[in-house]
C-alpha positions as CSV (number, residue, x, y, z in Angstrom):
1,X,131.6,104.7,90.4
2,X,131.8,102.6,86.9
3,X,131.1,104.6,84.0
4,X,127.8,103.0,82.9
5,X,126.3,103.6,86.3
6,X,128.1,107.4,86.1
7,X,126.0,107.9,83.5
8,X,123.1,106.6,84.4
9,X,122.9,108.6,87.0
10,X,123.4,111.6,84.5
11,X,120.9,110.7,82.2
12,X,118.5,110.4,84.8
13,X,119.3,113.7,86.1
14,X,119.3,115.3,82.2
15,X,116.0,114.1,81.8
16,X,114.1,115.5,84.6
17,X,115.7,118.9,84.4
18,X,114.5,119.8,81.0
19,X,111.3,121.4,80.6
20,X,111.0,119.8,77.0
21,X,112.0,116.4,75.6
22,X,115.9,115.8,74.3
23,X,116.5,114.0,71.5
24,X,119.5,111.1,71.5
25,X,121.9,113.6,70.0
26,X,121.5,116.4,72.6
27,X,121.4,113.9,75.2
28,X,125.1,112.7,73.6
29,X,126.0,116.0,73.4
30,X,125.6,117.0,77.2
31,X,126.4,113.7,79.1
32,X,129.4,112.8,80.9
33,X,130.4,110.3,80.6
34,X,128.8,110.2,76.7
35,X,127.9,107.7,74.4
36,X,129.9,106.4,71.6
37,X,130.2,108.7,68.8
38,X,129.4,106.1,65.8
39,X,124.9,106.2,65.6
40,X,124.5,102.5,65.6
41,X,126.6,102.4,68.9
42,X,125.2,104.9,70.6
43,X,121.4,104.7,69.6
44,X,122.6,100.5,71.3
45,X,123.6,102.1,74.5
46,X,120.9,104.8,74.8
47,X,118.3,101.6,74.6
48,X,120.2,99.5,77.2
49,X,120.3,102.4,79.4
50,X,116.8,103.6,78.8
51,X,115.6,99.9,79.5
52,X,117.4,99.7,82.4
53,X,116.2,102.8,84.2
54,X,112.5,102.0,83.5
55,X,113.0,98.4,84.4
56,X,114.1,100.0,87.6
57,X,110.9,102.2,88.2
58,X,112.0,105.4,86.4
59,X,109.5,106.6,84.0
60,X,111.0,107.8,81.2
61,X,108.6,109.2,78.2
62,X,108.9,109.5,74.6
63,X,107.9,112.2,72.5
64,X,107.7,112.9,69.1
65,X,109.1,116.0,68.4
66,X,110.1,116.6,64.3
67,X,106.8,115.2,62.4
68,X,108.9,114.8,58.9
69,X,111.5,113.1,60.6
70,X,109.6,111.2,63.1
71,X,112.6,112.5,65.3
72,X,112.4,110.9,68.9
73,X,112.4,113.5,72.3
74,X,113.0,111.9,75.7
75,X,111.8,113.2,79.4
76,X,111.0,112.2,82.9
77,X,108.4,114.4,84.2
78,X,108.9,115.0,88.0
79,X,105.3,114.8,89.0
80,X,105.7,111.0,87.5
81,X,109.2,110.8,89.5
82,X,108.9,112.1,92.8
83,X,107.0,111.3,95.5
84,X,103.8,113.3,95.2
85,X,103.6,115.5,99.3
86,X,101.1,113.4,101.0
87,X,100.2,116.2,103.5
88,X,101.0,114.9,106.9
89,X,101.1,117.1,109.7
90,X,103.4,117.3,112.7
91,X,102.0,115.0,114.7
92,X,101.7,112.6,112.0
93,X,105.3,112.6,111.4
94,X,105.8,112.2,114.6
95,X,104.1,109.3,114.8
96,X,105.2,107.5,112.0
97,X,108.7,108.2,113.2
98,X,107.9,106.2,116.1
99,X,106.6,103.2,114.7
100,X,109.8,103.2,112.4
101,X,112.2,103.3,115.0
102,X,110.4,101.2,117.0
103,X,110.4,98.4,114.8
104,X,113.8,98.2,112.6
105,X,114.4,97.0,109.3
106,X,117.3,95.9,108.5
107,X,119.0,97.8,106.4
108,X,117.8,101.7,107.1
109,X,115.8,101.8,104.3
110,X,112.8,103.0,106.8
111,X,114.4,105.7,108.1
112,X,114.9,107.0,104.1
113,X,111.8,106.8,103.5
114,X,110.3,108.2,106.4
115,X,112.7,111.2,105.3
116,X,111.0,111.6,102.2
117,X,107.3,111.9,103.9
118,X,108.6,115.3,105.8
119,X,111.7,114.4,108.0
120,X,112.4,113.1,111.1
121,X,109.9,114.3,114.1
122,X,110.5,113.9,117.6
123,X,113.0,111.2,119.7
124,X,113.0,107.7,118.7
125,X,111.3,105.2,120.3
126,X,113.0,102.1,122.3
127,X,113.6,99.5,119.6
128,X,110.8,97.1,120.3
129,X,111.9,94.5,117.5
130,X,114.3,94.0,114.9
131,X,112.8,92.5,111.9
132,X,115.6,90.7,109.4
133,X,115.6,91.0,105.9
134,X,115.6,87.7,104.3
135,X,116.9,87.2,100.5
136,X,114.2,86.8,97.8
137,X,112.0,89.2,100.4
138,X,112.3,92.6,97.7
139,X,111.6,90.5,94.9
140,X,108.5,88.9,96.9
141,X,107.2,91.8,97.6
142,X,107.6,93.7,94.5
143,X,105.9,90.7,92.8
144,X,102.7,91.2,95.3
145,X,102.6,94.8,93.8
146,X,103.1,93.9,90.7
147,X,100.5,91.1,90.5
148,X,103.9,88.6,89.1
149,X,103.7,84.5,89.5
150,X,106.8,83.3,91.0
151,X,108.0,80.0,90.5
152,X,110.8,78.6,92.9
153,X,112.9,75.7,94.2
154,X,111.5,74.7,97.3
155,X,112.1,71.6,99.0
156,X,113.6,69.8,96.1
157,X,110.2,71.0,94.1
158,X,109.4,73.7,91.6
159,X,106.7,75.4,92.9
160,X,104.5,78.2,90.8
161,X,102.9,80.6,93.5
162,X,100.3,83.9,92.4
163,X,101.6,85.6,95.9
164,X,99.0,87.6,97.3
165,X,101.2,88.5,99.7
166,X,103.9,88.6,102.1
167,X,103.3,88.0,106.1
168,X,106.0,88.5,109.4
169,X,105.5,85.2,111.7
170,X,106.6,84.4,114.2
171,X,110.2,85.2,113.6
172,X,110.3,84.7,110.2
173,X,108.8,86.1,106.5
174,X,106.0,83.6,104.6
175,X,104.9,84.4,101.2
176,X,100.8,83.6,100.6
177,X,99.4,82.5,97.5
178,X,97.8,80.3,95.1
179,X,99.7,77.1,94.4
180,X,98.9,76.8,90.7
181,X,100.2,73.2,90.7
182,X,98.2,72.7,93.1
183,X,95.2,75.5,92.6
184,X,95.0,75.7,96.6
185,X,95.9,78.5,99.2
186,X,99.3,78.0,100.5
187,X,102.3,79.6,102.5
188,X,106.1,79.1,102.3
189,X,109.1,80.4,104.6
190,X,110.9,82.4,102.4
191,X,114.7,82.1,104.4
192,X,113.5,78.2,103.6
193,X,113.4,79.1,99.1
194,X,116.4,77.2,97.2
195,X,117.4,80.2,95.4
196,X,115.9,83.5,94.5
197,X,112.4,83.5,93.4
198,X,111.6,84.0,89.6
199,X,109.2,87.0,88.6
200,X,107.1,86.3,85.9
201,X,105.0,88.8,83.6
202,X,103.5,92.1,85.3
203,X,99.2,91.5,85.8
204,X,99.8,87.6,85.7
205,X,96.8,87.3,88.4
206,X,94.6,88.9,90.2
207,X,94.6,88.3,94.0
208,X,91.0,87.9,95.7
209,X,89.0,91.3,96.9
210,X,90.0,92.0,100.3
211,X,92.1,89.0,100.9
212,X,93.9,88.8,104.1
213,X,97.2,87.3,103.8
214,X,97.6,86.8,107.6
215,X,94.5,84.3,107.6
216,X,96.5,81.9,105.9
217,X,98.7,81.3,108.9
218,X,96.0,80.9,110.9
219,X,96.0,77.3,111.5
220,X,99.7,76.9,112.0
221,X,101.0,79.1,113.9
222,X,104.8,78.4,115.6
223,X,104.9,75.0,113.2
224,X,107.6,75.8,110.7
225,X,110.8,74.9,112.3
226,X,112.7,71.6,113.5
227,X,113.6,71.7,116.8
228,X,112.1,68.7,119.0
229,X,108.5,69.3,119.4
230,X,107.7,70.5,122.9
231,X,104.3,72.1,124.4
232,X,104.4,74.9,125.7
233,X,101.4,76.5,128.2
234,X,101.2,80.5,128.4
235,X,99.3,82.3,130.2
236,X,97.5,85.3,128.5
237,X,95.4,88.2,130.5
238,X,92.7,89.5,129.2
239,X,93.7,92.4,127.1
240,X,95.0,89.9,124.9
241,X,92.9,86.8,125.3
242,X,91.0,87.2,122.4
243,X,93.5,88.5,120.3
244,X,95.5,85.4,121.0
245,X,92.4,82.7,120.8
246,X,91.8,84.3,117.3
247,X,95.3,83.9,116.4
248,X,95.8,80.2,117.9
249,X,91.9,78.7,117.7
250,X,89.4,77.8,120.3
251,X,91.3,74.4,120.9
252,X,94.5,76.1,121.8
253,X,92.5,76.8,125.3
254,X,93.4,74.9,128.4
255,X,92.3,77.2,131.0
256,X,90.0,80.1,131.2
257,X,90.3,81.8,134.0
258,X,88.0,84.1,136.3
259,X,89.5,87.4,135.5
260,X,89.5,86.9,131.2
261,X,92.3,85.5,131.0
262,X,93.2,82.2,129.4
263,X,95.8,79.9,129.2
264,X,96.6,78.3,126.1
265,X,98.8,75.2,124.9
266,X,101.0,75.1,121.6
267,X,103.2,72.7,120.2
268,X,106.8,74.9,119.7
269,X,109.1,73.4,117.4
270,X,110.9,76.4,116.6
271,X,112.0,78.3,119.9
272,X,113.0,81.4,118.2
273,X,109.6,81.9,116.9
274,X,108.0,80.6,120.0
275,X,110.4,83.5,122.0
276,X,109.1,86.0,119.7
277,X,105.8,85.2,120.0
278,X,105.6,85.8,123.4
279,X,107.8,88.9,124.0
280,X,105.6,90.1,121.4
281,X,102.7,90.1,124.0
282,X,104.9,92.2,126.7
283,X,103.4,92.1,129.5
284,X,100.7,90.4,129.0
285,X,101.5,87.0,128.5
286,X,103.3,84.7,130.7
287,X,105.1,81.0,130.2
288,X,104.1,78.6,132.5
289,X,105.4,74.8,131.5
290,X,107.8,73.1,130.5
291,X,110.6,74.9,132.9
292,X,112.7,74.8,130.1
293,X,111.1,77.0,127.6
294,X,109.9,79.5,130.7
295,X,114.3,79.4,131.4
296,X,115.1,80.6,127.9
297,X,112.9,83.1,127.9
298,X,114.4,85.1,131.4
299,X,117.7,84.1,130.2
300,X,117.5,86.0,126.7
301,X,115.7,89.0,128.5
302,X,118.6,88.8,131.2
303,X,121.0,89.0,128.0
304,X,119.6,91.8,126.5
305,X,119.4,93.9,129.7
306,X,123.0,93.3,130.5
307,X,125.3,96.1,129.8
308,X,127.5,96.2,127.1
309,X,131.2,96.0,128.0
């Protein structure tokens, strides 16, 4: 561990286990690593450090705390630090410990968190998919919290997008928002940004009242990718009919059938997506032209259910 990040993580520490706020020199005098002993250099590190833990999240007060002086106490109060109980039961637990281990983030940073809210309940479900974590993604999604404008290269373009916020396709991760440029609703593959997107100002926008990001992708489902275009007919039953017309419009239907269920018609230029798609309906849905498409499906299922050697 460097030094500076030694004693970050003591000065972190420090500050939420005193019950009153330290000033610079206590703080100097009981970290390890410490700061410098000369005042200009160490009151310089104390701000970088201080500025760096709040940039990341940690909310570190100041207190007055000599009136002649107008001495300086610091503190993080843990009820503004930790995770505040929210109270679920067993069963709760339980449940959210299936949905986390049925769907997988890259990374385990579902499983820490579902360790914070109580533990781990129960035996984990069958991995139903594996969701990748594409770069920019954290930043994305911290700047949908956040309320930041992003601007980034896309396509050879600048782009300046309010994101109101951040949707699973398909296969892949799209970022919704208003296009200032452009002052229009649009949507961007993130795995498909030039470079890392750059946050803006905290509270730059505000996003419309009860906006639905998923809407946005409505109309064009399955149509970011650049394979040859091919269509593709499915056959969905009725549990999922309307789920899917929704999803895919009333002109996506070919076919409807006597028993509720329908058979619909999409152009797939992305066959990862279009795999996903479907698997995503289990059961339910069925490929039925072009021969091709319906092959790659059985032949990734056959993959996956072939032993490992």
């Amino acid at each position: 561990m460097s030094e500076r990040l030694e004693r970050l993580v003591n000065l972190t520490a420090t500050l939420l286990d005193t019950r009153r706020p330290l000033t610079l020199e206590e703080l100097a005098e009981r970290l390890e690593p410490s700061y410098p002993a000369q005042k200009v250099a160490r009151r310089r590190a104390f701000e970088r450090d201080k500025e760096t833990l709040r940039n990341l999240g940690v909310p570190i007060i100041t207190t007055p705390v000599d009136a002649l002086t107008n001495e300086l106490g610091y503190r993080i109060r843990p009820e503004d630090y930790y995770l505040p109980d929210p109270g679920l039961s067993s069963d709760e637990r339980a449940a959210l410990h299936v949905a986390v281990t049925a769907v997988r983030l890259e990374g385990g940073e579902a499983r820490e968190g579902l360790s914070k809210l109580g533990g781990v309940e129960g035996t984990p479900a069958p991995a139903l998919a594996a969701l990748e974590v594409t770069s920019g993604l954290g930043e994305l999604f911290d700047a949908v919290a956040r309320r930041r404008t992003v601007d980034f290269d896309y396509r050879g373009e600048v782009r300046h997008l309010d994101p109101y916020g951040v949707v699973h396709r398909f296969g892949h991760w799209y970022v919704v928002g208003r296009d200032r440029d452009k002052d229009a609703l649009r949507s961007f593959r993130i795995d498909r940004l030039d470079g890392p997107p750059r946050p803006g100002a905290e509270g730059g926008f505000e996003a419309p009242v009860d906006f639905d990001p998923s809407t946005a992708l409505r109309a064009d489902p399955l149509t970011y990718g650049d394979d040859e275009p091919v269509t593709a007919q499915v056959l969905v039953d009725v549990s999922h009919a309307a789920w899917v017309v929704d999803k895919l419009g009333e002109p996506a239907v070919v076919e409807r059938r006597a028993d509720g269920g329908v058979v619909v018609a999409l152009d797939v230029v992305n066959r990862e997506a279009f795999r996903s798609f479907v698997l995503g309906l289990l059961e339910h849905a069925e490929v039925l032209a072009p021969p091709e498409l319906r092959q790659d499906i059985v032949d990734w299922l056959r993959a996956v259910a072939e032993p490992v050697a």
